[in-house]
N, C-alpha and C positions, 0 to 999 in steps of 0.2 A: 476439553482443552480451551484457553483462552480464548475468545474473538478479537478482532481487532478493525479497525475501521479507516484506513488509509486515503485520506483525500489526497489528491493528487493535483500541482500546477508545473505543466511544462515552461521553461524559461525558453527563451529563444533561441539557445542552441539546444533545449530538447525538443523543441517543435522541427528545426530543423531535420535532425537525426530521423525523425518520426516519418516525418516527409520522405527523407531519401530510403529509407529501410521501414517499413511499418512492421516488419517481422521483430525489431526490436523489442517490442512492446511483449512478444514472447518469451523473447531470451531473457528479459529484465525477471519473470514468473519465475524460469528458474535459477535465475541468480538466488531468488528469495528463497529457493526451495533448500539449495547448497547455505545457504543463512541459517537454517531450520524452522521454518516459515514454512507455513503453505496460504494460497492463493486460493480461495475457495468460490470465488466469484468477481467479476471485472465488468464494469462499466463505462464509457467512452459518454461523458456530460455535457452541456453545454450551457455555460455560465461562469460561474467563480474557479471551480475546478473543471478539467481537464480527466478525470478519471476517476472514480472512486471504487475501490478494493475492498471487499471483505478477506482478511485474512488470520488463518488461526497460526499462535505462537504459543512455543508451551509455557513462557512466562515476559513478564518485561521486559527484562532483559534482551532475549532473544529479538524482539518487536524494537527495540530501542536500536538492536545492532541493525536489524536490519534498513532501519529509517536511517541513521547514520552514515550508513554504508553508501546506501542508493541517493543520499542527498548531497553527499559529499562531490559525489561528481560532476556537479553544479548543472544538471541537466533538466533537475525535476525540482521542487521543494512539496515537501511534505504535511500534514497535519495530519496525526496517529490520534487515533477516539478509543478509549477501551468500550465495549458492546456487552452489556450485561442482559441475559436471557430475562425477560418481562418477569416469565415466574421467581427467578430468583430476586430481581429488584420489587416484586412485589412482596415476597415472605421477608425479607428484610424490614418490612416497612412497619 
């Protein structure tokens, strides 16, 4: 299945939210999952982003709603990376 590479920046009312509930940060995993998405790994960064996510989707689409979805609520903004397996960006080559 796809990978996907989700950088993450909270705006100041998702810093907020984070603060008062940091359990959010779990419920938001499986918003993504009811999206059909899954979360396969989460990181809490410090610098430019605020999170960064590996997450498999079974196509763009899917990866596309789900960034839509989750940025629309003006909490977080996004930057979605597709992750191609080394082996296959090297047989490509």
């Amino acid at each position: 299945m796809p990978t996907y590479v989700m950088l993450s920046k909270l705006t100041p009312e998702g810093t907020q939210t984070i603060k008062n509930n940091p359990q959010r940060i779990r419920e938001i995993n499986r918003e993504v999952e009811q999206l059909g998405a899954r979360v396969l790994a989460q990181w809490a960064t410090l610098g430019r982003f605020d999170f960064i996510n590996v997450v498999e989707a079974p196509d763009e689409k899917t990866i596309a709603r789900v960034s839509l979805e989750l940025g629309s609520r003006g909490t977080v903004q996004y930057e979605t990376l597709s992750a191609i397996p080394i082996d296959d960006f090297i047989s490509a080559l």
